[in-house]
C-alpha positions as CSV (number, residue, x, y, z in Angstrom):
1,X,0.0,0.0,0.0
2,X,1.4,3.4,-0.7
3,X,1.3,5.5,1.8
4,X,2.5,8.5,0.2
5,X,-0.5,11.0,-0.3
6,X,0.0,13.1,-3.0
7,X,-1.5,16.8,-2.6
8,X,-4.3,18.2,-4.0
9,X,-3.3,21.6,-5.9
10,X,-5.9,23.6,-7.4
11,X,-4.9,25.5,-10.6
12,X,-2.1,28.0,-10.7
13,X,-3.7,31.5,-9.0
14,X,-6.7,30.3,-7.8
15,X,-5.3,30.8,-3.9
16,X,-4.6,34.1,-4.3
17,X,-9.1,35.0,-5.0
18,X,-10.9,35.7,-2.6
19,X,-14.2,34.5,-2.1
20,X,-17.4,37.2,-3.3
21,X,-19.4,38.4,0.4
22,X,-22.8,39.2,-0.1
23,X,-24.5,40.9,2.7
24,X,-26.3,38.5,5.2
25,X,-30.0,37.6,4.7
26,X,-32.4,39.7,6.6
27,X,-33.8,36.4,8.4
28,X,-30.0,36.1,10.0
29,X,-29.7,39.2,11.0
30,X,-32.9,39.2,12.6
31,X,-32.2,36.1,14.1
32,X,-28.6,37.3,15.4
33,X,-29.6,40.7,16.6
34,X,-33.2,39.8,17.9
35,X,-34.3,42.4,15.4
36,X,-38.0,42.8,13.6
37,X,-37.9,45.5,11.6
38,X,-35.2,45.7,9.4
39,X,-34.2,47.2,6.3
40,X,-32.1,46.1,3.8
41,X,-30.2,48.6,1.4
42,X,-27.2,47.0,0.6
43,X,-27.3,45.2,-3.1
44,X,-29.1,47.3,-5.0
45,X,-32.5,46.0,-5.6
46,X,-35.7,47.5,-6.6
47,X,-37.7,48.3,-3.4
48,X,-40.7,48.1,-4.9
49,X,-40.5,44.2,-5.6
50,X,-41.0,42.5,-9.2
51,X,-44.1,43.8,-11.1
52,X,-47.6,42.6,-10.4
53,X,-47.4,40.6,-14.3
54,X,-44.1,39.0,-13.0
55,X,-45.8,37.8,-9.8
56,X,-48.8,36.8,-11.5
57,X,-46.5,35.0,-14.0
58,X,-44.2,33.8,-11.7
59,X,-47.2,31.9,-10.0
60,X,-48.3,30.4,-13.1
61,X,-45.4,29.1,-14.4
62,X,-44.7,27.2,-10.8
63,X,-46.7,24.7,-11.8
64,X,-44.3,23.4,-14.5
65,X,-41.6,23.2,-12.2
66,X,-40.9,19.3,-12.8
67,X,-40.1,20.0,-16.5
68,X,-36.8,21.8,-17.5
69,X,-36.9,24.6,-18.6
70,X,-36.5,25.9,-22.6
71,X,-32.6,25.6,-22.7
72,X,-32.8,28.2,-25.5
73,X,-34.8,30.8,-23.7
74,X,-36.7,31.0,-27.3
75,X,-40.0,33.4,-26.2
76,X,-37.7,35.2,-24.2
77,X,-35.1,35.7,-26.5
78,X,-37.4,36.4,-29.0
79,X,-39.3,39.3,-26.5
80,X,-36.0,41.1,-26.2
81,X,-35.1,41.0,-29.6
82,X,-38.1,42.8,-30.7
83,X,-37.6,44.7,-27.6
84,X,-33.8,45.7,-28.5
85,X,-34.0,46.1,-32.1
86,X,-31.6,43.1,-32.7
87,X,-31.8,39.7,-34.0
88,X,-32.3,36.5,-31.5
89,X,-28.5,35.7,-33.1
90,X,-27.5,38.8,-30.9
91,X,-28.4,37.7,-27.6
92,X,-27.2,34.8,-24.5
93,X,-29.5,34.5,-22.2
94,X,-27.6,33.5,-18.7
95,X,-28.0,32.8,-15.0
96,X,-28.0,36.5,-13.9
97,X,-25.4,38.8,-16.4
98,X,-22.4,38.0,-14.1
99,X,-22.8,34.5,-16.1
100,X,-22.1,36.9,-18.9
101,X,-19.0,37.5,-17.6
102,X,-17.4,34.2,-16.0
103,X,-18.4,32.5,-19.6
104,X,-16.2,35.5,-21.4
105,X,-13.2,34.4,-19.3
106,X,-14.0,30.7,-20.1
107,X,-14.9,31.0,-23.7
108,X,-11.9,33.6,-24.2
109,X,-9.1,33.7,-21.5
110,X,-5.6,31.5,-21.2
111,X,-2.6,31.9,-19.2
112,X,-0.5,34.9,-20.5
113,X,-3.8,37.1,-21.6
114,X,-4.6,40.4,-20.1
115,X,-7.5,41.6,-19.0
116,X,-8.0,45.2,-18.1
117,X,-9.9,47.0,-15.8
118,X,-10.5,50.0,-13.2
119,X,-9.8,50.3,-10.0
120,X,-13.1,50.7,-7.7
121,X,-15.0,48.7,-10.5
122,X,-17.3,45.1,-9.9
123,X,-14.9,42.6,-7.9
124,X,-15.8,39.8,-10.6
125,X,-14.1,41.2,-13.3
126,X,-10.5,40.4,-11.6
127,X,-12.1,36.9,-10.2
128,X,-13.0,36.4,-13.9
129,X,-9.1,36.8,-14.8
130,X,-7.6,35.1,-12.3
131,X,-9.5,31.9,-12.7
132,X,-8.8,31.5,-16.2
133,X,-5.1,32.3,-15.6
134,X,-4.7,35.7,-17.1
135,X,-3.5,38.8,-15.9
136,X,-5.3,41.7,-14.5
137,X,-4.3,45.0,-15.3
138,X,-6.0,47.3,-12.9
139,X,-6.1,50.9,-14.5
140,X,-6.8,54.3,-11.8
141,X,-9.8,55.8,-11.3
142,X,-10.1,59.3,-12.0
143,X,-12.9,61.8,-10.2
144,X,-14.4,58.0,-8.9
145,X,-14.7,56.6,-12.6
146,X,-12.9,54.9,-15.2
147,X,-10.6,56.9,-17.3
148,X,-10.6,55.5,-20.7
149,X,-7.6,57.1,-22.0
150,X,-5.7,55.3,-19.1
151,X,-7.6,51.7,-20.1
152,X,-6.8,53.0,-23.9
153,X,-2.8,53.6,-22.8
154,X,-2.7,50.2,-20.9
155,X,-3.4,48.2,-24.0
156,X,-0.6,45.7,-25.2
157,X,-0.4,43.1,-27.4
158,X,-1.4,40.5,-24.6
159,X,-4.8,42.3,-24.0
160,X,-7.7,40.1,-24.7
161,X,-10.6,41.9,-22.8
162,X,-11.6,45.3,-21.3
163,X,-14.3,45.2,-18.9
164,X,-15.9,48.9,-18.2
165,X,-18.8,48.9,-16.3
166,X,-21.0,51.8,-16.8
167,X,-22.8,53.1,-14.6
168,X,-19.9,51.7,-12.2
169,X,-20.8,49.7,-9.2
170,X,-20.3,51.1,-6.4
171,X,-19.7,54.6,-7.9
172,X,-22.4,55.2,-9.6
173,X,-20.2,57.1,-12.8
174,X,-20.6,56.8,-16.0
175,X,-18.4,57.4,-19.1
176,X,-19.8,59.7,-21.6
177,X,-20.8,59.2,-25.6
178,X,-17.8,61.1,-26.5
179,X,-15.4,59.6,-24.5
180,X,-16.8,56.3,-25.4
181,X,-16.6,56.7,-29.2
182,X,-13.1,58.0,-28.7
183,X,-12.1,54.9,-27.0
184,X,-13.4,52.6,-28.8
185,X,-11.4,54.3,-32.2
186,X,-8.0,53.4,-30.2
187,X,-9.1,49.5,-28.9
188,X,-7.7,47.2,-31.7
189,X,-10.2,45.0,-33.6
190,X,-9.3,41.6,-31.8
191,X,-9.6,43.3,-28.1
192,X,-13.0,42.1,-26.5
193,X,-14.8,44.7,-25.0
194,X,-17.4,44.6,-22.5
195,X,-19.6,47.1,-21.3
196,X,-21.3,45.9,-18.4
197,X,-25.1,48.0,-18.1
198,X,-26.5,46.1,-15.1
199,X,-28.4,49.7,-14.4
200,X,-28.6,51.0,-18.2
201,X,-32.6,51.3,-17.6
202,X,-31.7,53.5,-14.4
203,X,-29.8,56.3,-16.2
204,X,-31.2,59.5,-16.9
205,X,-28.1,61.7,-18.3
206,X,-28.4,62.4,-22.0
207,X,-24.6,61.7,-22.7
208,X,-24.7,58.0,-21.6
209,X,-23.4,56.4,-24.7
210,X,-25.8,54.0,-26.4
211,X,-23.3,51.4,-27.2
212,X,-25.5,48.9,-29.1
213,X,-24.6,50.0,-32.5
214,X,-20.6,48.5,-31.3
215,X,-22.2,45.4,-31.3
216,X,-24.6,45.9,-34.7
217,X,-21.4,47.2,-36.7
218,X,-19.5,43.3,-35.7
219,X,-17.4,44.8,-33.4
220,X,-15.8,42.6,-30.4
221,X,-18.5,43.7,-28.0
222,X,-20.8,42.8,-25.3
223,X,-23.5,44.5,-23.3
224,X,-24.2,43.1,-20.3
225,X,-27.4,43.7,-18.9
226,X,-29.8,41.9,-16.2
227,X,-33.9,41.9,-15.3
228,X,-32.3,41.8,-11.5
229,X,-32.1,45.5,-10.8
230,X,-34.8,47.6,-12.1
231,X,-37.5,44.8,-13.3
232,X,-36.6,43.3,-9.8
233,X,-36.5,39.9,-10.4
234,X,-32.8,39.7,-8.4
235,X,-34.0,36.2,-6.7
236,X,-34.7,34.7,-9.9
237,X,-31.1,35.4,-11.4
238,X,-31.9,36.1,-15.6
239,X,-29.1,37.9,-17.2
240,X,-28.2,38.3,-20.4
241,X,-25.6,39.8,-23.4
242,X,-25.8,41.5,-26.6
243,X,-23.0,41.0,-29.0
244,X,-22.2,40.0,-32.7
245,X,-23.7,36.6,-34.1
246,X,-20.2,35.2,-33.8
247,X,-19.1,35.8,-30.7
248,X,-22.8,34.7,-29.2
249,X,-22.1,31.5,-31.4
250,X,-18.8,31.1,-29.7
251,X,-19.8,31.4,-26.7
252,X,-23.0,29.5,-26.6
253,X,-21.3,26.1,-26.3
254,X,-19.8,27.6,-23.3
255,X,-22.6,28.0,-21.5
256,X,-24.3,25.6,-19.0
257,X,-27.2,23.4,-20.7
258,X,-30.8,25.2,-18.5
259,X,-28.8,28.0,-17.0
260,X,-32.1,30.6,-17.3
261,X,-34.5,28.9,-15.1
262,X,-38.4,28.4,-16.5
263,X,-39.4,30.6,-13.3
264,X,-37.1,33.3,-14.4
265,X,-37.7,33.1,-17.9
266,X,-42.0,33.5,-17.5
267,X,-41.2,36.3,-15.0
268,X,-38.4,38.3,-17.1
269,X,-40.7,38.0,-20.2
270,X,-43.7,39.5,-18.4
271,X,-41.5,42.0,-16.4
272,X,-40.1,43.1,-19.9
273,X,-43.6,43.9,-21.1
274,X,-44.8,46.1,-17.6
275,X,-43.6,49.8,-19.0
276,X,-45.7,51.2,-16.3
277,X,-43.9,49.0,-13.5
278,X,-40.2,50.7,-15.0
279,X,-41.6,54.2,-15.3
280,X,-42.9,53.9,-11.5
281,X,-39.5,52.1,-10.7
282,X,-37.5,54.9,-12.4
283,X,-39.8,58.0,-10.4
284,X,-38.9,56.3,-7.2
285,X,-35.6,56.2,-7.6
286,X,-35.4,60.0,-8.9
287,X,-37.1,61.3,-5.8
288,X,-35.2,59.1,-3.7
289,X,-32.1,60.2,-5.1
290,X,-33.2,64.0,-4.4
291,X,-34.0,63.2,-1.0
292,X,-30.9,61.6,0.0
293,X,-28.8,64.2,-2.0
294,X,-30.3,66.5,0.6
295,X,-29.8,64.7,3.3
296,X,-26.3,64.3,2.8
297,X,-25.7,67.8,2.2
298,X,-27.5,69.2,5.7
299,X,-25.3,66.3,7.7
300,X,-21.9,67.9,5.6
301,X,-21.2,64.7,3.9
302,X,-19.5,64.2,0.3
303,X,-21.0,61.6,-2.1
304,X,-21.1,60.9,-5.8
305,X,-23.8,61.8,-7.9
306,X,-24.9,58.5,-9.0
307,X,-26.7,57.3,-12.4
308,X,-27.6,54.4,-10.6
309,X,-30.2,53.1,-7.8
310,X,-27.2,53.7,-4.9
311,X,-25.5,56.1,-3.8
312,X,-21.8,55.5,-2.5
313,X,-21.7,58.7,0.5
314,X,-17.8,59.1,2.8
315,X,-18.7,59.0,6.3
316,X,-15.8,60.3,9.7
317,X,-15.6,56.8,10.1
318,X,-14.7,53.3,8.4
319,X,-17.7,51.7,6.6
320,X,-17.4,48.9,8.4
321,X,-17.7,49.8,11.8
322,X,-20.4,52.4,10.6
323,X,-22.3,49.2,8.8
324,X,-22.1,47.1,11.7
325,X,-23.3,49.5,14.1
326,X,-26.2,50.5,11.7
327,X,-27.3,46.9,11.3
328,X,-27.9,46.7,15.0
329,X,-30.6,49.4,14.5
330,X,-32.0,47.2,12.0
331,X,-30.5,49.2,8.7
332,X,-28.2,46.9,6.5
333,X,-25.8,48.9,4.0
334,X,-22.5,48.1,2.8
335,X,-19.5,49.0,3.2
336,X,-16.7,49.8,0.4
337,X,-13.4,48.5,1.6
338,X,-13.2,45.9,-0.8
339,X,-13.4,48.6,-3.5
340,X,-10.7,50.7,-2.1
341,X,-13.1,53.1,-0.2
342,X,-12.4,52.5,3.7
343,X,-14.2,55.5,4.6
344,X,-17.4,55.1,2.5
345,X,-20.7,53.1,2.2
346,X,-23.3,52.6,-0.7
347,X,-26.4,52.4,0.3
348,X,-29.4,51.6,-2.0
349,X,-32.1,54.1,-3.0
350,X,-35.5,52.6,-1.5
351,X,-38.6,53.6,-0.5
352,X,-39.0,56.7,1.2
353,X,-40.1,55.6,4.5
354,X,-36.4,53.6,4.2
355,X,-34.8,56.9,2.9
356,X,-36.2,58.7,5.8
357,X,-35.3,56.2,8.4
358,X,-31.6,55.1,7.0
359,X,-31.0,59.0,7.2
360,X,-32.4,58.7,11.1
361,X,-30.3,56.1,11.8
362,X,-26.9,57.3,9.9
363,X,-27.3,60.8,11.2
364,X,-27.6,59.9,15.4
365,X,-24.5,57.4,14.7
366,X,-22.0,60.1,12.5
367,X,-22.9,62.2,15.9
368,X,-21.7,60.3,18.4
369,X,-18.9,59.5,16.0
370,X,-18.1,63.3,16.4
């Protein structure tokens, strides 16, 4: 018998990631802190809850729970195509749009490849790198957003893919049309780009950059976008990305056989339809985001003016102890270490009883701080 037990070794890099942490569930910290009424604004979700035709169809569809689902997402794929002005060829329909981006890396990424992006930008995007093998290149902020002519300078020929998210989580900036168009003249033609648009149906500036027509002129490019943010469906996890015929063709094989559940799917498809759910969804988040800009500015704090549902706001404290201590009084935010913030905390834009009372809560706690 040999007793010599060889070890174990996970691929090169994969010891140096660390694990995503999501916030804890509301039932655990209810449980832990003997807490009842709590309120959670830390991942960005719609406060309102999925539209009424998404309940009704999610409810509907639970019936048919024993069969799988349409691996091809066909009368989804087929809503969003009319809805997008694309072909079905254009689209992958995933398990929430960070599928998009872990089946980029696997469809795309080996050893010696670069991947650039920003500092402060969605932690998956280095995880995404790592994991395949490649190299991250991280590329500075400027004024709390990506600076494409920095991405643009840190091109070489080892880059495979540019993540820019935009808005950027947990920033809430946004690159403009004009600095868009400009970088996309300087990225060569066999650099993948990918412009991840997780909040795309929350901006309202006019010099966001509708990217789609990258992807309609066969360029290297994905939009990622996701029916977990405003058509608040986060539970259900239905992502998807927009890109050339031949990069979705590439990709598809990639891709998990029933990754878009049949729950997801009905939902997403009747979510997709309730303009007047959006609308409502969108004037929420406007007056929120006028409240709490006022807010902030009577308590002397700085933030960023966000395009998103959140707000990331620098507090005289760290955002961790200022998130734990406002979870004991039953208000969960999060804190922005892990993005290079230590002083800061995003908190989600919610109803305005939650507005009102996450204001309560964070301005009796930055007093005693002081």
């Amino acid at each position: 018998m040999n007793t010599t037990q060889q070890e174990l070794l996970p691929k090169p890099g994969i010891e140096t990631i660390k694990a995503y942490q999501g916030g804890k569930p509301i039932e655990e910290v209810k449980r832990e802190l003997g807490i009842t009424d709590i309120i959670k604004l830390a991942s960005n979700e719609n406060p309102l809850g999925p539209s009424p035709l998404a309940l009704q169809a999610i409810q509907e569809s639970s019936t048919q729970v024993h069969f799988y689902p349409d691996g091809n997402a066909y009368y989804l794929k087929a809503d969003l195509a009319k809805h997008l002005g694309v072909t079905e060829d254009h689209l992958i329909l995933t398990n929430g749009s960070n599928e998009v981006l872990t089946l980029v890396g696997e469809t795309y990424l080996t050893p010696g490849d670069e991947v650039i992006y920003s500092e402060g930008a969605f932690v998956v995007y280095g995880l995404v790198a790592k994991v395949n093998g490649a190299t991250p290149v991280v590329v500075p902020m400027q004024k709390d957003t990506h600076h494409l002519p920095s991405i643009a300078a840190a091109i070489t020929d080892k880059t495979k893919v540019i993540f820019i998210a935009n808005p950027n989580n947990p920033t809430g900036t946004m690159v403009t049309a004009a600095e868009t168009a400009q970088f996309m003249a300087q990225v060569p033609e066999n650099v993948l780009v990918i412009f991840d648009e997780a909040y795309y149906e929350y901006v309202t500036n006019p010099d966001y950059p509708q990217t789609l027509p990258y992807v309609m002129e066969d360029r290297n490019f994905i939009i990622t976008r996701t029916f977990s943010k405003i058509y608040g469906l986060a539970g259900l996890r239905v992502g998807y990305g927009i890109a050339p015929p031949s990069v979705i063709a590439t990709m598809n094989p990639v891709r998990q056989p029933f990754n878009c559940n049949a729950i997801g799917q009905a939902a997403a498809r009747a979510a997709l339809s309730d303009t007047d759910y959006v609308k409502k969804s969108q004037k929420i988040n406007a007056a929120g985001k006028t409240f709490l800009y006022d807010a902030f500015d009577k308590l002397g704090l700085r933030y960023i003016k966000t395009e998103g549902n959140f707000i990331m706001v620098f507090v005289n404290q760290t955002g961790a102890n200022l998130t734990d201590a406002m979870m004991k009084e039953g208000v969960i935010v999060r804190e922005m270490a892990s993005y290079g913030y230590p002083n800061a905390i995003r908190v989600t834009i919610g109803k305005q009883r939650e507005n009102e009372r996450f204001i309560e809560v964070l301005s009796s706690l930055i007093r005693i701080k002081k």
